[in-house]
C-alpha positions as CSV (number, residue, x, y, z in Angstrom):
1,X,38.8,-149.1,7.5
2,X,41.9,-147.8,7.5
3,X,43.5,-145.1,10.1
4,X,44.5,-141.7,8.0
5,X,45.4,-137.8,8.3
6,X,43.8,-135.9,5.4
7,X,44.3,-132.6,4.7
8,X,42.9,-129.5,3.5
9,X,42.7,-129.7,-0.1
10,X,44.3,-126.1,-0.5
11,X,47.3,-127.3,1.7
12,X,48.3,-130.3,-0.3
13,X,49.6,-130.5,-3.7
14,X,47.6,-133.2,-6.2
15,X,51.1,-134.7,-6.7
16,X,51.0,-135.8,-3.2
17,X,47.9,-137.6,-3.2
18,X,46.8,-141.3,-3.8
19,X,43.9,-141.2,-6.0
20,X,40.8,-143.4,-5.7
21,X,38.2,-140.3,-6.0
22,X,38.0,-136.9,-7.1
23,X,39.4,-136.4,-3.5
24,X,41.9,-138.8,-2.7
25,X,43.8,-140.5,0.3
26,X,46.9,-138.2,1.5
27,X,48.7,-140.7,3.9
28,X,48.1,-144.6,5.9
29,X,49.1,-145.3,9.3
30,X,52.2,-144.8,11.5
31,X,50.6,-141.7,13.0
32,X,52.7,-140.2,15.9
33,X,50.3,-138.4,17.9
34,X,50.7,-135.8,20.3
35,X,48.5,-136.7,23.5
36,X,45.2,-135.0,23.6
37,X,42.3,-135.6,26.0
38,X,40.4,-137.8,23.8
39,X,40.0,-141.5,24.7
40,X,39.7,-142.4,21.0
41,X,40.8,-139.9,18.7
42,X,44.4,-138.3,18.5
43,X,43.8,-134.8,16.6
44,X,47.0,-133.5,16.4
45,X,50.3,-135.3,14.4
46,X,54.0,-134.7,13.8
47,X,55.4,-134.0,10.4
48,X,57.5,-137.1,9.1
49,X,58.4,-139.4,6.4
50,X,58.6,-142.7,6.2
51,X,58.6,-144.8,2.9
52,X,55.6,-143.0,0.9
53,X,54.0,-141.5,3.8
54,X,53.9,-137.9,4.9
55,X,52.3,-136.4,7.8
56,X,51.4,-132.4,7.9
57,X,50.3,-130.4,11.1
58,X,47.5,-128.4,9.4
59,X,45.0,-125.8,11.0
60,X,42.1,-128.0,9.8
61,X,42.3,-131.7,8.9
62,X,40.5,-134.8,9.4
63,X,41.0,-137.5,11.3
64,X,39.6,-140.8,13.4
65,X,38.2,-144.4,11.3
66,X,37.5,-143.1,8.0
67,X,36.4,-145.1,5.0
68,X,39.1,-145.3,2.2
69,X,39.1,-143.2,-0.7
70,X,35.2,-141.8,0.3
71,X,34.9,-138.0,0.9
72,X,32.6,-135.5,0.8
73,X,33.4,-132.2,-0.8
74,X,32.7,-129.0,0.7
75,X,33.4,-125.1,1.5
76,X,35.9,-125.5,3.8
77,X,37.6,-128.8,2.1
78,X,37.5,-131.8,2.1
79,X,34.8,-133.9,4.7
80,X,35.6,-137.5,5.4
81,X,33.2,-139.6,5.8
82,X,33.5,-140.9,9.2
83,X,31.7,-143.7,11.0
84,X,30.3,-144.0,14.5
85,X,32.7,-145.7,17.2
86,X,30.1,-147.6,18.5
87,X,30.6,-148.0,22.2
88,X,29.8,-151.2,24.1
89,X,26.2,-151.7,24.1
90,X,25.3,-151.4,28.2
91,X,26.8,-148.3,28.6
92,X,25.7,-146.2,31.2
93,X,24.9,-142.6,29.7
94,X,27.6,-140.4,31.1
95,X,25.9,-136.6,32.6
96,X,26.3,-133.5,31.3
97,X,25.0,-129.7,31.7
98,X,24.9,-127.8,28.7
99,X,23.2,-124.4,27.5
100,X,19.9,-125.3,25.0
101,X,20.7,-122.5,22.5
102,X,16.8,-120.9,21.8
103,X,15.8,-121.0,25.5
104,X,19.3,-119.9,26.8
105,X,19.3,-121.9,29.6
106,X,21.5,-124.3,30.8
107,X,19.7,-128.4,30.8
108,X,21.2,-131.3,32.2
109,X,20.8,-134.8,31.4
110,X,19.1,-135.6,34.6
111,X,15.6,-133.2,33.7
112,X,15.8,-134.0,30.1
113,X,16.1,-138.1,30.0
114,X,12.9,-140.2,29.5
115,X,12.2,-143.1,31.9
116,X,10.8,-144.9,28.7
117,X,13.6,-144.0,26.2
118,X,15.8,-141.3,25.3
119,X,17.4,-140.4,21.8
120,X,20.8,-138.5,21.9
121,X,21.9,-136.9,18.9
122,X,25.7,-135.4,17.5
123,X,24.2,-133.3,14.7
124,X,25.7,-130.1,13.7
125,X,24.5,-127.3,11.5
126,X,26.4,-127.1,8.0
127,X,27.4,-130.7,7.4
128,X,25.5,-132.2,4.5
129,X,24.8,-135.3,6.3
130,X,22.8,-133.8,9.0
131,X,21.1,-131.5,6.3
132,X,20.0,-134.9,4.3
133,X,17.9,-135.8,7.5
134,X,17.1,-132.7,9.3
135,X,13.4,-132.9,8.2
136,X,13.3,-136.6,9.2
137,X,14.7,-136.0,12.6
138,X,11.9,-133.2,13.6
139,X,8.9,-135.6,12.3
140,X,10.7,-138.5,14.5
141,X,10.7,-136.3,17.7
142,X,7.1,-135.6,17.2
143,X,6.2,-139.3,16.6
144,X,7.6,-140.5,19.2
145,X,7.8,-137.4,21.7
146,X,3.9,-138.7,22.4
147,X,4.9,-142.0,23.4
148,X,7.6,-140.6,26.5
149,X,10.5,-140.6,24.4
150,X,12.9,-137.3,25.2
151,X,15.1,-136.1,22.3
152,X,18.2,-134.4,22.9
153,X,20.4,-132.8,19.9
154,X,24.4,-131.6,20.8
155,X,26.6,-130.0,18.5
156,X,29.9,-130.4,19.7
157,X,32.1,-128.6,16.7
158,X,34.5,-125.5,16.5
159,X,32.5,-122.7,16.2
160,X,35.8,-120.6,16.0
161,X,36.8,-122.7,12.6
162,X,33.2,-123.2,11.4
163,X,31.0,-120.2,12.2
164,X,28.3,-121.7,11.0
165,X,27.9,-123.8,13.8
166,X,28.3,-121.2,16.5
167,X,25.1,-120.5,19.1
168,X,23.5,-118.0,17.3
169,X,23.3,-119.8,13.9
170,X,22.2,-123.2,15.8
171,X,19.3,-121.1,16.9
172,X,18.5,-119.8,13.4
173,X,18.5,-123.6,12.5
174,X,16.2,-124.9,15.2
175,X,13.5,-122.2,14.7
176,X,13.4,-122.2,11.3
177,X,12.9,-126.0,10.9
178,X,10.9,-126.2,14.2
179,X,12.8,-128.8,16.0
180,X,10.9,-129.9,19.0
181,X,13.7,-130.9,21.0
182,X,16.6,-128.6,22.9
183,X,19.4,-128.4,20.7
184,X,22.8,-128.1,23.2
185,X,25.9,-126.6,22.2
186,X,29.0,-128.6,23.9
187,X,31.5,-125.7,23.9
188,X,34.3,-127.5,25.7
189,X,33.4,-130.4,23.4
190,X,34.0,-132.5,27.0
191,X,30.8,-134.6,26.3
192,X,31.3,-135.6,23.0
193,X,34.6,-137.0,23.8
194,X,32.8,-138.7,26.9
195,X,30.1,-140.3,24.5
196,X,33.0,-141.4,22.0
197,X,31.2,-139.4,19.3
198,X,33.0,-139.2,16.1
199,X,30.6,-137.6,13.2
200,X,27.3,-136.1,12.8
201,X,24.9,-137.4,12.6
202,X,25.7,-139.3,15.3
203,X,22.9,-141.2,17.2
204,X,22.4,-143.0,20.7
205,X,19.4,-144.4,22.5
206,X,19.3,-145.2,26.0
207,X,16.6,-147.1,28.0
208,X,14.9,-145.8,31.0
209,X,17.7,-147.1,33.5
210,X,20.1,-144.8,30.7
211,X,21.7,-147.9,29.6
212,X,22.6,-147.9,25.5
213,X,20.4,-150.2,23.5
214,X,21.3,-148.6,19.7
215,X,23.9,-146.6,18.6
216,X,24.8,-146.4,14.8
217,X,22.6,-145.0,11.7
218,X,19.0,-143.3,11.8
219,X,18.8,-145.3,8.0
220,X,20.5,-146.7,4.7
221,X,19.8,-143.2,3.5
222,X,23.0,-140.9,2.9
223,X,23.6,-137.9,0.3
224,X,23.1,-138.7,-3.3
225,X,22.5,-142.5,-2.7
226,X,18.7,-142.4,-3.6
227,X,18.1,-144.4,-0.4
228,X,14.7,-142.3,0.9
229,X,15.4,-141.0,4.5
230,X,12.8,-142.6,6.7
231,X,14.9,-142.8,10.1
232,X,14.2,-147.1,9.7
233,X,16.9,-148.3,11.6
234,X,16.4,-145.8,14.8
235,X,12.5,-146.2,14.9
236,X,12.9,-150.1,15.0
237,X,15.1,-149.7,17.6
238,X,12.7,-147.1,19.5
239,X,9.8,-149.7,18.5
240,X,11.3,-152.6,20.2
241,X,12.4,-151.1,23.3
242,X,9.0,-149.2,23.7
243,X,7.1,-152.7,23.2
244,X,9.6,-154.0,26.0
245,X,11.3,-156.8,23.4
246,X,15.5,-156.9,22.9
247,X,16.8,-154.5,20.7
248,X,19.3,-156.5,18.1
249,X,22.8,-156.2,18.4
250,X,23.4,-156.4,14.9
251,X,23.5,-152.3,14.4
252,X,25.1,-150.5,11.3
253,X,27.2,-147.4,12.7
254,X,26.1,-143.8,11.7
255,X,28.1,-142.1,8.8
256,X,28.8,-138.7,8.0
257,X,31.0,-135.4,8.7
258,X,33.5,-135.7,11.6
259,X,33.4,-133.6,14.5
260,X,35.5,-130.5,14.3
261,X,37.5,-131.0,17.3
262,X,39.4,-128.0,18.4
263,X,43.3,-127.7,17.7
């Protein structure tokens, strides 16, 4: 894993790129950030030069732990794919208010946790690794809504830079695929950066005393890897704790789109 600033394709000349993939790596380390609010990520940089590496303030770029060389292509440029931070396991799940987009009013934490188990979810609406699961993660709610397990879906991204995220298009998405669970739009983006959440998909699960017991991947399944989307690694977890045995430690972090923190 390596720590880089990539670009918007449009805003960066092929010459200045080191290619491993159609899309390539722009710059390495020896970021000078500007401070932000963020406990983790730093989202805005400095121009400079040093050796081979160049750092470019643009409008919208990608940043945080990306894997090398790995992107996903897309409208609006290029999409790293980002993994989880995974936060200590033990956690205590941090409270929140936020407005459920189809009911229009405003849920908290507190009436929507479980005192089984609750599943938190950083999805969005146009990344295409939230898209490869969307059906899986309605017929996961509904198995496991029966057995006292609350779902809760946030999208935390910049509706201003990606309209098709805003409130009104989150609401198309939920009724048209039916999701069963309230699906919060985090317009200050205050509780993602609480929750340390870094991509979408981007899942938690918290017992019923709201301490973490998984975070990391719904399954080996990602775009265009022929792995079938089944949600495996997030309904063993849900299994274990439900049967009142350990959840393993051993957890593979999520992977996908990074949030589209605000400039």
């Amino acid at each position: 894993m390596t720590e880089i600033l990539c670009t918007h394709k449009a805003q960066v000349s092929p010459g200045s790129l080191r290619s491993r993939s159609r899309y390539a790596l722009f710059a390495t380390k020896r970021r000078q950030p500007y401070p932000t609010r963020s406990p983790t990520l730093n989202n805005q940089f400095q121009m400079r030069k040093s050796n081979r590496e160049i750092w470019i303030p643009t409008s919208r770029f990608i940043c945080g732990r990306i894997m090398t060389g790995n992107f996903q292509s897309g409208k609006d440029g290029l999409m790293a794919r980002t993994e989880s931070n995974m936060i200590p396991l033990g956690s205590q799940a941090p409270s929140f208010s936020l407005p459920d987009v189809v009911s229009g009013r405003t849920l908290s934490l507190k009436e929507l946790k479980s005192e089984r188990a609750t599943v938190l979810m950083f999805i969005c609406n146009h990344c295409p690794f939230v898209k490869h699961v969307q059906e899986q993660l309605v017929q996961l709610a509904k198995d496991y809504q029966p057995q006292q397990v609350s779902f809760i879906a946030i999208n935390a991204n910049d509706a201003e830079a990606y309209p098709d995220d805003s409130p009104e298009k989150m609401k198309e998405v939920a009724e048209e695929l039916g999701y069963p669970f309230p699906y919060l739009f985090d317009e200050t983006q205050e509780t993602a950066r609480t929750y340390q959440a870094a991509c979408t998909p981007d899942f938690y699960v918290f017992d019923g005393e709201m301490q973490l017991v998984y975070r990391g991947q719904l399954d080996d399944s990602r775009p265009e890897n022929g792995i079938p989307v089944t949600g495996e690694s997030l309904r063993g977890a849900l299994d274990r704790l439900l049967q009142g045995k350990p959840v393993p430690t051993d957890q593979k972090p999520s992977l996908g789109c990074n949030i589209k923190w605000k400039q």
